[in-house]
C-alpha positions in Angstrom: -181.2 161.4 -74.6 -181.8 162.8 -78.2 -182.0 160.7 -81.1 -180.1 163.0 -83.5 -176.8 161.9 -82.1 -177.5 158.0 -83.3 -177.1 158.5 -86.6 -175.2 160.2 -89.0 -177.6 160.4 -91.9 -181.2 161.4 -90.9 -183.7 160.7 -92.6 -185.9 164.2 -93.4 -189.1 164.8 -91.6 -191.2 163.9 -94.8 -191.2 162.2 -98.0 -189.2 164.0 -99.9 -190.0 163.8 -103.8 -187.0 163.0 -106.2 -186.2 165.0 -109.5 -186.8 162.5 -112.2 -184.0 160.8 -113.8 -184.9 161.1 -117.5 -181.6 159.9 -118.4 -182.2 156.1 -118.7 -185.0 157.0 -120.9 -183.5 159.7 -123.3 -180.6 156.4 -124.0 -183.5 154.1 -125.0 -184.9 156.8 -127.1 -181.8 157.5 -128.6 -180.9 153.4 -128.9 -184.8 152.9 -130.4 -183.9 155.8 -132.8 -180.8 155.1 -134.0 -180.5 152.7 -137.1 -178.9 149.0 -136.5 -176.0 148.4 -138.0 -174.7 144.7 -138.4 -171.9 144.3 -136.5 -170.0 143.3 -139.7 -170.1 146.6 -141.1 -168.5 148.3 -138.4 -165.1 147.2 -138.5 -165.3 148.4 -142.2 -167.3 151.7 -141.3 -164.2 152.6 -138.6 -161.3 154.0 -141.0 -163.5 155.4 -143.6 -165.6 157.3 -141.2 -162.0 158.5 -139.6 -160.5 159.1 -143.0 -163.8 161.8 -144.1 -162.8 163.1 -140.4 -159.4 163.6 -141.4 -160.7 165.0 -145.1 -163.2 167.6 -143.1 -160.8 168.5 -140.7 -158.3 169.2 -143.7 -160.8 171.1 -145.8 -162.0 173.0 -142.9 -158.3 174.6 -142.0 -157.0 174.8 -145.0 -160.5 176.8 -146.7 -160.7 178.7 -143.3 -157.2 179.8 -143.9 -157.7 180.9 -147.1 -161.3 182.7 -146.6 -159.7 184.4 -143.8 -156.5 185.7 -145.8 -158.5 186.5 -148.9 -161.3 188.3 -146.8 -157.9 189.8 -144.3 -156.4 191.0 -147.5 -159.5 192.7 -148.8 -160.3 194.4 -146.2 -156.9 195.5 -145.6 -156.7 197.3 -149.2 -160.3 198.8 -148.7 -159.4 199.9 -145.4 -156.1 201.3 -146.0 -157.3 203.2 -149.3 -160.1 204.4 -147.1 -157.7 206.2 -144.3 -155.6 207.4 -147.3 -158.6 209.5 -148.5 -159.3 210.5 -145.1 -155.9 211.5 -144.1 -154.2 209.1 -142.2 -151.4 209.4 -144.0 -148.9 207.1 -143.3 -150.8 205.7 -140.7 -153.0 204.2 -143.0 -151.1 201.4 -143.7 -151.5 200.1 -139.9 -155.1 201.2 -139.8 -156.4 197.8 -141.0 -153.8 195.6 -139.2 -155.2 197.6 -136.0 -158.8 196.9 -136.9 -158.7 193.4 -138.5 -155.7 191.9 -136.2 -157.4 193.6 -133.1 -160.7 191.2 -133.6 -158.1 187.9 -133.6 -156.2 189.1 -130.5 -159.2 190.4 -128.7 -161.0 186.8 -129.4 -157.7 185.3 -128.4 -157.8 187.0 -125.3 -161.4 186.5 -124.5 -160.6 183.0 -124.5 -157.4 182.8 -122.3 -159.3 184.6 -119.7 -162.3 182.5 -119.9 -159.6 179.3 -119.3 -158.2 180.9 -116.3 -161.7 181.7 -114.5 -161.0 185.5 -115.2 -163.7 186.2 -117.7 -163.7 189.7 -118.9 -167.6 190.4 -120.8 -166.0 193.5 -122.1 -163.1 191.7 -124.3 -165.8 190.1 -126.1 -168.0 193.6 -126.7 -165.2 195.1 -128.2 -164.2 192.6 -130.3 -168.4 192.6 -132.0 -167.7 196.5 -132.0 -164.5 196.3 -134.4 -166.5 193.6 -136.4 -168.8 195.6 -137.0 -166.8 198.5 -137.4 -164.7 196.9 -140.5 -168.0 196.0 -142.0 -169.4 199.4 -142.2 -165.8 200.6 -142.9 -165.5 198.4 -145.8 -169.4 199.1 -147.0 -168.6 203.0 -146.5 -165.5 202.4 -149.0 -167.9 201.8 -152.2 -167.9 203.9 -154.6 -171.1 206.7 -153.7 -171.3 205.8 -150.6 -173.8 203.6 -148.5 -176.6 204.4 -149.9 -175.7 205.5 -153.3 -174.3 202.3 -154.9 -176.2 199.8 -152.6 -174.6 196.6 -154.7 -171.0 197.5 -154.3 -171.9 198.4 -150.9 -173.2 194.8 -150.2 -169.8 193.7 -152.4 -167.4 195.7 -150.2 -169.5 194.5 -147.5 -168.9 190.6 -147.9 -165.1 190.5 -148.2 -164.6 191.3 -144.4 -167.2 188.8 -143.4 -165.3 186.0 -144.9 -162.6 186.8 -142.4 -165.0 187.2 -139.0 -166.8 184.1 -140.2 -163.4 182.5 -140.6 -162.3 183.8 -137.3 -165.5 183.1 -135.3 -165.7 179.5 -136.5 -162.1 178.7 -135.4 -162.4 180.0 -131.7 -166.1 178.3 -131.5 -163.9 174.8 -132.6 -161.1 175.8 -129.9 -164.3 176.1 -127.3 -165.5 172.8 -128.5 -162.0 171.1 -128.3 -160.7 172.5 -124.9 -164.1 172.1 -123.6 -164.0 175.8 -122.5 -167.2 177.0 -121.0 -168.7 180.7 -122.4 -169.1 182.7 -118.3 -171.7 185.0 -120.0 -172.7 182.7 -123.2 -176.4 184.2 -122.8 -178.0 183.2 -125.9 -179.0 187.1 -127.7 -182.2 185.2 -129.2 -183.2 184.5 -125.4 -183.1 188.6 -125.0 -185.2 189.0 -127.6 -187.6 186.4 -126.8 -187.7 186.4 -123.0 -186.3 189.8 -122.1 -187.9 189.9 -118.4 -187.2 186.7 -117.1 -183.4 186.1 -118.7 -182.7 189.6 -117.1 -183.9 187.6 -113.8 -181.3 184.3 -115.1 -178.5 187.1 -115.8 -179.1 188.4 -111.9 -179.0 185.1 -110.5 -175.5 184.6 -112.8 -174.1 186.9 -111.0 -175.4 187.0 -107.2 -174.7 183.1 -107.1 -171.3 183.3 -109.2 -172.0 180.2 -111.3 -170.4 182.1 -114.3 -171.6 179.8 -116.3 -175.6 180.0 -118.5 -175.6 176.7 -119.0 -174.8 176.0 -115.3 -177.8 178.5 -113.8 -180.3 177.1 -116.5 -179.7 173.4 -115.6 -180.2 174.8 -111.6 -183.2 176.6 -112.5 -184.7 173.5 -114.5 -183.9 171.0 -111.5 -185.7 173.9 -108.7 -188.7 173.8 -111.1 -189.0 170.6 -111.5 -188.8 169.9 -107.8 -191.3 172.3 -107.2 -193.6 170.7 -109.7 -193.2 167.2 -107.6 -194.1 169.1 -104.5 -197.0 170.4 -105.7 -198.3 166.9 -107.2 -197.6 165.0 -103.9 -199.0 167.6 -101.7 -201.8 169.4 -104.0 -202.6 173.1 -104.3 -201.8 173.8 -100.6 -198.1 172.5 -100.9 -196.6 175.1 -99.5 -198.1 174.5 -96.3 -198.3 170.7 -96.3 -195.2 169.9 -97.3 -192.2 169.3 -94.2 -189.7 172.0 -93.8 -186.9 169.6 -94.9 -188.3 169.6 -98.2 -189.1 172.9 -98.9 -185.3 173.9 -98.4 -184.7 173.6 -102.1 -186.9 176.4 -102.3 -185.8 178.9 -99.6 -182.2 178.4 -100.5 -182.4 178.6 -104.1 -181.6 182.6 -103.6 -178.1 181.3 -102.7 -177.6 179.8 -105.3 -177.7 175.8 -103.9 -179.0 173.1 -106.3 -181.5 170.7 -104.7 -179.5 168.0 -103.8 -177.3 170.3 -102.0 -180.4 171.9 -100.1 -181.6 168.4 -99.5 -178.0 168.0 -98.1 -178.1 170.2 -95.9 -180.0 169.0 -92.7 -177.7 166.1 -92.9 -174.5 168.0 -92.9 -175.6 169.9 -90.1 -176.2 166.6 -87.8 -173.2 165.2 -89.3 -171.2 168.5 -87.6 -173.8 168.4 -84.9 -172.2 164.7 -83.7 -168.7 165.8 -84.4 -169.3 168.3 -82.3 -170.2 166.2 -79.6 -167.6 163.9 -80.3 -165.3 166.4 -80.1 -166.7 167.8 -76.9 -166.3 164.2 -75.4 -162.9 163.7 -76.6 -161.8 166.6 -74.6 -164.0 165.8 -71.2 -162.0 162.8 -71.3 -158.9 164.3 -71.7 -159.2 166.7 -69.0 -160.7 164.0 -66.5 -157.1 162.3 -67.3 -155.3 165.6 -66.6 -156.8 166.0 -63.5 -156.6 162.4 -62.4 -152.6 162.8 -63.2 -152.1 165.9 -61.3 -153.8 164.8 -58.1 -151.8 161.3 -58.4 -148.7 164.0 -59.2 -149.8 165.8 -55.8 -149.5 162.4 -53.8 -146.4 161.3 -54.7 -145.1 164.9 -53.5 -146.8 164.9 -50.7 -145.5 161.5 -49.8 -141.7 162.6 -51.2 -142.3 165.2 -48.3 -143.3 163.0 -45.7 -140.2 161.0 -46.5 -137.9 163.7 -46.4 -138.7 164.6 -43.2 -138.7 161.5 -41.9 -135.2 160.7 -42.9 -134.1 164.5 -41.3 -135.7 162.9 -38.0 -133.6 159.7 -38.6 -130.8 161.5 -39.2 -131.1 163.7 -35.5 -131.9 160.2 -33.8 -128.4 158.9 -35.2 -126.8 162.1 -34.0 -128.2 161.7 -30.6 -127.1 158.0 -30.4 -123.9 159.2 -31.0 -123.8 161.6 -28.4 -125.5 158.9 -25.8 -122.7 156.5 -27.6 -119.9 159.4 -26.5 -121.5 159.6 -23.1 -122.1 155.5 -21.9 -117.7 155.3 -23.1 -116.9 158.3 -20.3 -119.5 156.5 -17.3 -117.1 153.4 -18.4 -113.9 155.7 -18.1 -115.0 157.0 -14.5 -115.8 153.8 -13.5 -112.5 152.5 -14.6 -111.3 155.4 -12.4 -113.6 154.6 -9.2 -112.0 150.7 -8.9 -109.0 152.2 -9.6 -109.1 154.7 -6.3 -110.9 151.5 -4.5 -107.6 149.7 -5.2 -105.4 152.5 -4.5 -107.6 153.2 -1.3 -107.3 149.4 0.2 -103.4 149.7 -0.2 -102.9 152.5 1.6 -105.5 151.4 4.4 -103.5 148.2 4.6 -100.5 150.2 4.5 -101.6 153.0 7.1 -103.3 150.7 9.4 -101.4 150.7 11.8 -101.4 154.5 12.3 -105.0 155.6 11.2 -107.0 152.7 11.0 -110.1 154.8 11.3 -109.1 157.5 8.6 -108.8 154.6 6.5 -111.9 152.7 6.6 -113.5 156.1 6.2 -112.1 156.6 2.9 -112.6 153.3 2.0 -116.1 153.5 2.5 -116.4 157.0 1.0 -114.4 155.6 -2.5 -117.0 152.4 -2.2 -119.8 154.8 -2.0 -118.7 156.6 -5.1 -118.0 153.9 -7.0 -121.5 152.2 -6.7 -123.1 156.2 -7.5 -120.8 155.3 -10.6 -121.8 152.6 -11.5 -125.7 153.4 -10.9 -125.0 156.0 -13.2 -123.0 154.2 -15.8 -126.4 151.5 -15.6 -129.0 154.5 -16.7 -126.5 155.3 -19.5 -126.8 152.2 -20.5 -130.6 152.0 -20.3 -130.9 155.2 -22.2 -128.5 153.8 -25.1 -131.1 150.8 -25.2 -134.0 153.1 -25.7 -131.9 155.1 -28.1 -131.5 152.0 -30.0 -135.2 151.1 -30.3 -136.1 154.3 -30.9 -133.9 154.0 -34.4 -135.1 150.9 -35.5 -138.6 151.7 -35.0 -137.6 154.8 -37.2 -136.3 152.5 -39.5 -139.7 150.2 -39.7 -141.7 153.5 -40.3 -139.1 154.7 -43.2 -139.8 150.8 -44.9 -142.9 151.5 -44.9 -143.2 154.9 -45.9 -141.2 153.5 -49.2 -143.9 150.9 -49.4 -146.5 153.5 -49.4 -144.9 155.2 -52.0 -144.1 152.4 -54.3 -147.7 151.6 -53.6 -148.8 154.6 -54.7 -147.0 154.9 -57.5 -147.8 151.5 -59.1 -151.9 152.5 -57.9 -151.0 156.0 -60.3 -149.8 154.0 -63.2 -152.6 151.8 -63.1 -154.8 155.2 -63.1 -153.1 155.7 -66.1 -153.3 152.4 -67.7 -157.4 152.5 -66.6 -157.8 155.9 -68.4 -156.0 154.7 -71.8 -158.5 151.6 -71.8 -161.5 153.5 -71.0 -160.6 155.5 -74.1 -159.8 152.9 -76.2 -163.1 150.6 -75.3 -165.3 154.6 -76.0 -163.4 154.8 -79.3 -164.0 150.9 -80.4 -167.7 151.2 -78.7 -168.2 154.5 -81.2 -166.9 153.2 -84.2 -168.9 149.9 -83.5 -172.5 151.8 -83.0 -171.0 153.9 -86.6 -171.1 150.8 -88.4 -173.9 149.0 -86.9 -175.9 152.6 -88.2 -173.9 152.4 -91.5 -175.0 148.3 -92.0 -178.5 149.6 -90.7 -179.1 152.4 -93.2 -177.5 150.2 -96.0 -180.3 147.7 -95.6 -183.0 150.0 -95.3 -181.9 151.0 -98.8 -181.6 148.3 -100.1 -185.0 147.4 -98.8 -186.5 151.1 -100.0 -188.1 151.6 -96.8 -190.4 154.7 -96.7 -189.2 157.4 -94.1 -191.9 156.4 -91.6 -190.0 153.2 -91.6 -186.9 154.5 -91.3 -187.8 156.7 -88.2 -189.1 153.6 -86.6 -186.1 150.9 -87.3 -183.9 153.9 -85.7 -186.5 154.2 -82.9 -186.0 150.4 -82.3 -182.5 150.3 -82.7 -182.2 152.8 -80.2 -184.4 150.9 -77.6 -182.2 147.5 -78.4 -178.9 149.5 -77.8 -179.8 152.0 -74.5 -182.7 150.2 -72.9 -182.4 146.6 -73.2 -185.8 146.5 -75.3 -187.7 148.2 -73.4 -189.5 150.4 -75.5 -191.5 152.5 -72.3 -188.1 153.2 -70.8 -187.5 155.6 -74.3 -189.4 159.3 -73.4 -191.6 160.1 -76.1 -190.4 163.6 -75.9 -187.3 162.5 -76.8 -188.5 160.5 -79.8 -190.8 163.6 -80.8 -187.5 166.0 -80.5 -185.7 163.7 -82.7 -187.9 163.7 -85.8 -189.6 167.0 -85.5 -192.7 165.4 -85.0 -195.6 165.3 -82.6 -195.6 163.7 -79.3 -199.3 161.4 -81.1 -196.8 160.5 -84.1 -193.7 160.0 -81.7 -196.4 157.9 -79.6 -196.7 155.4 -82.9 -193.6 155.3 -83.8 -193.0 154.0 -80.0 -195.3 151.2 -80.7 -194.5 150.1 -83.8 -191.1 149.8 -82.5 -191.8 147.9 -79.9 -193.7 145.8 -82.6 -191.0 145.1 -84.5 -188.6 144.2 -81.6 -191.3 141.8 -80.4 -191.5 140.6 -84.2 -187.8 139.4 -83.8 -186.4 142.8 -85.4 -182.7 143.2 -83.7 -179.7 145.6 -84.7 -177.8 143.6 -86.7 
């Protein structure tokens, strides 16, 4: 019997190092760092810090506004008079609304497609292509060109920027506000500074699909970290030392998985293990019931059969007491008949006797002898009515209790039945009892931060209590071994410090 299906949430095969929660400490930091403030002053501090929000907010759309329409406006003359003298002609006066108004809806855009979990890279692009297409636009308008009139250059230069900063700010404070995450925010200083390995973050962006920088980096951080835990419990050599449990963070972090969900991952796949075999027992039982009502289902027909045909044999018995019923009433008719001619026969003797005395007697005697062959015959008619008759009601005995059978039968198939339910009920209560007992069991060994060697030998003990009545010796080794992924010298220990504990006074409660 395997250990794995005892519990739900195995413990893995070795100490597993935990990513260090630097949380608790970064909020003392920030509490230490943070200047008191009396608690009188806050109530006081409230609407006038809200009230500058208010101001900033105010300031901040209604300057934005302006810088964008005084730097829209500029541009738009420079970049109108600028397709004039290169022959747009009429076009020219939707030239700039094309360049300048294409960077708002193109931002615009890149930002709806962003909230949908569409994002687009190329939106973006070609809105930082038409920015900087209306700054060298407005730059090449100067007067000499370029590099001719370098000042008016830088002059023409500025007007447009007031608008893309204006622009820029405004969807990075829509980002902020609608808590919109950037799918390919990769940081351009990170390409200049780390070219190599944020080309390996970009790849990993898109194989794992995170879509999201920040996302992959916190991933990555969390994987190195772990790694650097592994290699401080197990030294140089931890690739080899450490269990294969908690190296998974490290084989699947091609996938894309975070280390918790690596970590998760052997106990998933015993949770679906035992569901499995939960589900595998479900349906044993079920078919055991199925087949238990169909042979019940084949009895009763068999016995409806046997009750048929006894009531067609009841029914020919009747039919042949009616015929022997038919036959005893004519024996009584010719016997009638025979005393009848007796009579008739002494009459005419008594008559006749004085003429033929002799002729007489002989007929006499010949109508006595009749009548006694008669009524010898009329007595085995009777005798074969009588065995008639007992023949039927011994028929009838063996239809009573071939109904009897039956009922029998039927009341022993609904008990079947009724046996079957609470088998399945007392399995589903006996299941969900072991689940809590190993729920209660696992919540105490947290609570009492048990190392995983003590885990694996509480489980080992609880199984002995539940499966062999405490007897640790009864519990294969192998099996213990099997469970853990250990060997069968470590399996051996864990054996005897269960037994240990049980004698300690350790029970499953």
């Amino acid at each position: 019997m395997s250990l794995a299906t005892l519990h739900r949430a195995p413990a893995p095969a070795g100490p597993v190092p935990d990513a260090p929660d630097t949380a608790p400490d970064a909020q003392a930091l920030a509490s230490d760092a943070a200047p008191s403030v009396p608690e009188t002053d806050a109530p006081a501090s409230a609407p006038a810090g809200r009230r500058s929000d208010r101001a900033l907010t105010a300031i901040a759309i209604v300057g934005g506004t302006i810088l964008a329409a005084i730097g829209f406006t500029g541009s738009y003359n420079t970049l109108r008079d600028l397709a004039f003298d290169r022959g747009f002609g009429d076009f020219s006066y939707v030239f700039p609304v094309g360049i300048d108004a294409g960077i708002v809806v193109l931002y615009a855009l890149d930002l709806y497609l962003i909230r949908r979990h569409t994002p687009w890279p190329i939106v973006r692009t070609v809105a930082h292509l038409l920015t900087v297409a209306t700054v060298v636009f407005n730059a090449a308008a100067a007067e000499g060109g370029v590099t001719g009139d370098p000042l008016g250059t830088a002059m023409h230069g500025v007007i447009p920027l007031l608008f893309i900063v204006a622009v820029e700010a405004a969807r990075r404070a829509f980002v902020k506000a609608s808590d919109t995450r950037d799918s390919q925010g990769v940081p351009l200083a990170r390409w200049l500074l780390s070219p190599g390995r944020t080309a390996a973050l970009w790849r990993r962006m898109k194989l794992w699909g995170t879509g999201s920088y920040q996302e992959t980096v916190q991933i990555e951080q969390e994987r190195t970290v772990y790694e650097a835990m592994l290699q401080r419990q197990y030294g140089k050599a931890w690739r080899k030392k450490a269990p294969a449990d908690a190296l998974l963070p490290l084989t699947m972090a091609r996938y894309g998985l975070t280390v918790d969900e690596a970590l998760a991952l052997p106990r998933q796949a015993k949770e679906a293990e035992q569901l499995r075999a939960e589900e595998n027992e479900r349906l044993e039982l079920e078919a055991a019931a199925r087949a238990e009502q169909r042979a019940a289902e084949r009895r009763m027909a068999s016995i409806r059969t046997n009750s048929d045909i006894r009531a067609a044999e009841i029914a020919a018995q009747a039919d042949e007491n009616a015929a022997v019923a038919q036959a005893q009433a004519t024996v009584t008719e010719a016997q009638a008949a025979a005393e009848a001619q007796a009579r008739i026969a002494q009459k005419a003797a008594q008559a006749i006797e004085s003429a033929d005395a002799a002729e007489a007697d002989r007929r006499a005697a010949e109508a006595e002898k009749a009548a006694a062959e008669a009524r010898a015959r009329a007595a085995e008619v009777t005798r074969a009515a009588a065995e008639v008759e007992a023949a039927a009601a011994e028929a009838a005995d063996r239809k009573a209790a071939a109904d009897r059978r039956r009922a029998l039968l039927e009341k022993q198939a609904a008990d079947d039945e009724q046996y079957a339910a609470e088998l399945k009920r007392h399995a589903a209560e006996a299941r969900a009892a072991a689940a809590e007992a190993e729920a209660r069991a696992v919540e105490a060994e947290d609570l009492l931060k048990l190392t995983p060697r003590e885990r694996a030998v509480r489980k080992v003990a609880r199984t002995v209590l539940a499966h062999h009545a405490g007897q640790t010796d009864q519990l294969p080794i192998a099996s213990i071994a099997d469970a853990f992924g250990v060997s069968e010298s470590t399996a051996s220990e864990y054996r005897k410090e269960a037994a240990a504990l049980i004698a300690g006074g350790y029970r499953n409660h």
